[in-house]
Backbone as JSON, one array per atom type, in Angstrom:
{
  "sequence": "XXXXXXXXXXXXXXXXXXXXXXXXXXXXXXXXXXXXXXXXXXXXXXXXXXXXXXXXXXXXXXXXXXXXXXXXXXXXXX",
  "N": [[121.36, 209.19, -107.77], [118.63, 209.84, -106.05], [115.6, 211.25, -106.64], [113.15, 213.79, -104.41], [110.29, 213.39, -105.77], [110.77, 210.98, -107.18], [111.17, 209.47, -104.96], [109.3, 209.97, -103.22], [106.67, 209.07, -105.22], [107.64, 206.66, -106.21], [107.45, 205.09, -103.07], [104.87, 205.29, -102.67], [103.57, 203.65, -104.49], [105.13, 201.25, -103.54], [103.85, 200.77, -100.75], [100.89, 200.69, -101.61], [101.4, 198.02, -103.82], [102.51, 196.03, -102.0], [100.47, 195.13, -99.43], [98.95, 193.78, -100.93], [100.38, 191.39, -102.48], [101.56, 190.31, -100.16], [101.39, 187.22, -98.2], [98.98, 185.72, -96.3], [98.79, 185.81, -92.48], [99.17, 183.36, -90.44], [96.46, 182.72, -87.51], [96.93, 183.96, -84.26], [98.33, 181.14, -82.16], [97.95, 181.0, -79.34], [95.36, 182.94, -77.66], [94.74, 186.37, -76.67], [95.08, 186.4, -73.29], [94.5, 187.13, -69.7], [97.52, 186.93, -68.85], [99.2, 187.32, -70.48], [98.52, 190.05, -70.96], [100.09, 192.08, -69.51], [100.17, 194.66, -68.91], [98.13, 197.72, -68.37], [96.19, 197.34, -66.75], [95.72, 194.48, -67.24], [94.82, 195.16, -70.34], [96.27, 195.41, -72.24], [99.11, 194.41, -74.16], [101.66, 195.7, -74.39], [103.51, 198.58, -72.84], [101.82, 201.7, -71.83], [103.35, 204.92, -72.41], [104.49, 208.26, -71.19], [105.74, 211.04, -73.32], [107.81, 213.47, -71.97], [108.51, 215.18, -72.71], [106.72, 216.29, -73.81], [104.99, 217.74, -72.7], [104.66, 221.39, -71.08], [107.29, 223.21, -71.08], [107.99, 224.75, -68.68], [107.04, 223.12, -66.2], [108.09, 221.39, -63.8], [110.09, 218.2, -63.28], [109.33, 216.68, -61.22], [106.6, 217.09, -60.99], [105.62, 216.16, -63.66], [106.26, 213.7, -63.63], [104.52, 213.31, -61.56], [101.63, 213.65, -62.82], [101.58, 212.16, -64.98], [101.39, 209.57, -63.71], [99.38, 210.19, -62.8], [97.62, 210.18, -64.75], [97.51, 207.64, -65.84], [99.74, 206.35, -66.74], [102.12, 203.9, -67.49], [104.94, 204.42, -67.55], [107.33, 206.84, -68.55], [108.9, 209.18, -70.59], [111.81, 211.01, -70.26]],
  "CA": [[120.67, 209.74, -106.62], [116.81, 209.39, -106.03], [115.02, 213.02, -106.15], [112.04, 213.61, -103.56], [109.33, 212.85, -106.48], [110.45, 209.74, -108.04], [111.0, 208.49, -103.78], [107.58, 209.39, -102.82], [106.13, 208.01, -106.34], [108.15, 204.73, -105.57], [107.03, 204.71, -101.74], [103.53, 204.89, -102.44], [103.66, 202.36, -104.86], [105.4, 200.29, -102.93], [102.56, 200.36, -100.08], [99.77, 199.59, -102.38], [101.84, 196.72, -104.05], [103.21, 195.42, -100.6], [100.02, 194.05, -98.87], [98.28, 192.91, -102.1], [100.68, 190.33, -102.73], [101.33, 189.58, -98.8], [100.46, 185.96, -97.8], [97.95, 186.0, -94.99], [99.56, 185.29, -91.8], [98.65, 182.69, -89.71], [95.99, 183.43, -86.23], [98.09, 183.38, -82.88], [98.06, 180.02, -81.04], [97.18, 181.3, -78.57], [94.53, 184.39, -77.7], [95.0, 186.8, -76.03], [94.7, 186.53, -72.12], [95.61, 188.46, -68.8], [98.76, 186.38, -67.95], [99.93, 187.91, -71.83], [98.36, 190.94, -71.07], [100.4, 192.61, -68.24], [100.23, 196.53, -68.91], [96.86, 198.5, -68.51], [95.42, 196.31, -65.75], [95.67, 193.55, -68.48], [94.09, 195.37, -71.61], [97.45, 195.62, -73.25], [100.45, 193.69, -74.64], [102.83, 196.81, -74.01], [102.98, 199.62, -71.55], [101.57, 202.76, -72.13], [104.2, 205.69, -71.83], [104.24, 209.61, -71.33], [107.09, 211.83, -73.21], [107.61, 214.31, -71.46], [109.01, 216.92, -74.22], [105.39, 216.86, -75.29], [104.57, 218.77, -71.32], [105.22, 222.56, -70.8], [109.05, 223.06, -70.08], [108.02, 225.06, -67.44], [106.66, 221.86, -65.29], [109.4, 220.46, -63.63], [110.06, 216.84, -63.84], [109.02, 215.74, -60.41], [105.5, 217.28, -61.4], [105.29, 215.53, -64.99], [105.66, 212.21, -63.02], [102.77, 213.49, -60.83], [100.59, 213.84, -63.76], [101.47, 210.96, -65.72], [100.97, 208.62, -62.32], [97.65, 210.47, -61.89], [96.75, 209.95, -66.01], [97.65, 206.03, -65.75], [100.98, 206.07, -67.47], [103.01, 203.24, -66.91], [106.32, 205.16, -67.77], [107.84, 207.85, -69.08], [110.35, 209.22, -71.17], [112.13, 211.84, -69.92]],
  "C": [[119.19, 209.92, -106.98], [116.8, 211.43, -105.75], [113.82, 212.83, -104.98], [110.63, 212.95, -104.5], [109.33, 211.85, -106.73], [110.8, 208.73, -106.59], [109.64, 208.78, -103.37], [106.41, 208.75, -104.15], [106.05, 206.69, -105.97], [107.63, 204.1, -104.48], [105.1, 204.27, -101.9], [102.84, 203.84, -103.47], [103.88, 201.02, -104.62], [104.43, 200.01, -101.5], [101.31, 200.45, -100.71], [100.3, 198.26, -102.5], [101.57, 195.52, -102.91], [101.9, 194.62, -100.11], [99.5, 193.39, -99.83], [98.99, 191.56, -102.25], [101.28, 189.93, -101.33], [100.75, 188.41, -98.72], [99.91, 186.42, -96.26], [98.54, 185.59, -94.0], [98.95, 184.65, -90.76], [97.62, 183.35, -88.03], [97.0, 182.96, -85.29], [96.85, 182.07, -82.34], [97.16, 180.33, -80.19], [96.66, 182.89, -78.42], [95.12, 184.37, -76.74], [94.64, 186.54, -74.72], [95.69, 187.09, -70.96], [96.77, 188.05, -68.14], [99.48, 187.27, -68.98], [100.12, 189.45, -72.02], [98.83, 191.58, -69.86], [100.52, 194.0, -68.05], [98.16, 196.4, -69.21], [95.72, 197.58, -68.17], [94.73, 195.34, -66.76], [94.3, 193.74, -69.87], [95.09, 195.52, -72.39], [98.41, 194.57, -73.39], [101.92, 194.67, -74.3], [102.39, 198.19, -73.09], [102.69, 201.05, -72.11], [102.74, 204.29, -71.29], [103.96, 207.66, -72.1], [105.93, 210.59, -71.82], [106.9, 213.32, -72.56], [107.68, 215.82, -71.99], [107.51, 217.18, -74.59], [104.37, 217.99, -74.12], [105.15, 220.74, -71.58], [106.6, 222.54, -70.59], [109.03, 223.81, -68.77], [107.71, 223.91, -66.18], [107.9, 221.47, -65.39], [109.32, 219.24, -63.44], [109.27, 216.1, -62.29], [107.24, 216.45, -60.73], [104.84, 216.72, -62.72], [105.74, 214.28, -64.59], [104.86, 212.06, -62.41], [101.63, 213.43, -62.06], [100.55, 212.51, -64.77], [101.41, 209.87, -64.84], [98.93, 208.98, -62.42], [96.72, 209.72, -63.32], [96.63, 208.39, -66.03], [98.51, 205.55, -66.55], [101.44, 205.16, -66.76], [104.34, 203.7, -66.83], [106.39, 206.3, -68.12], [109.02, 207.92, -69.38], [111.12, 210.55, -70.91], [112.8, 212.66, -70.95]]
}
């Protein structure tokens, strides 16, 4: 069994190591453009989302979809 010292020792060893000897990874084919980019009136690749655990618990839920509509959330996680 691993103790907490000799796993965060190991871990942060292992992210130095890790990209150093990484091969470089090829550029995308193709760039980016707004057919690719369909979240955040095409500035994104994925949608921007709101959890909601991170709101008051007093706000009830049909009000923490009002607010994340108004902020420019595409979703939420309830």
């Amino acid at each position: 069994m691993m103790n907490r010292s000799t796993f965060i020792t190991t871990s942060m060893g292992a992210s130095v190591a890790l990209p150093l000897t990484a091969k470089k990874s090829k550029p995308l084919k193709n760039n980016p453009t707004p057919a690719n980019l369909a979240w955040q009136k095409g500035r994104s690749f994925w949608p921007i989302y709101l959890d909601t655990a991170t709101l008051d618990q007093g706000i009830g839920i049909e009000e923490k979809l009002r607010l994340a509509a108004e902020a420019g959330f595409n979703c939420v996680e309830p």
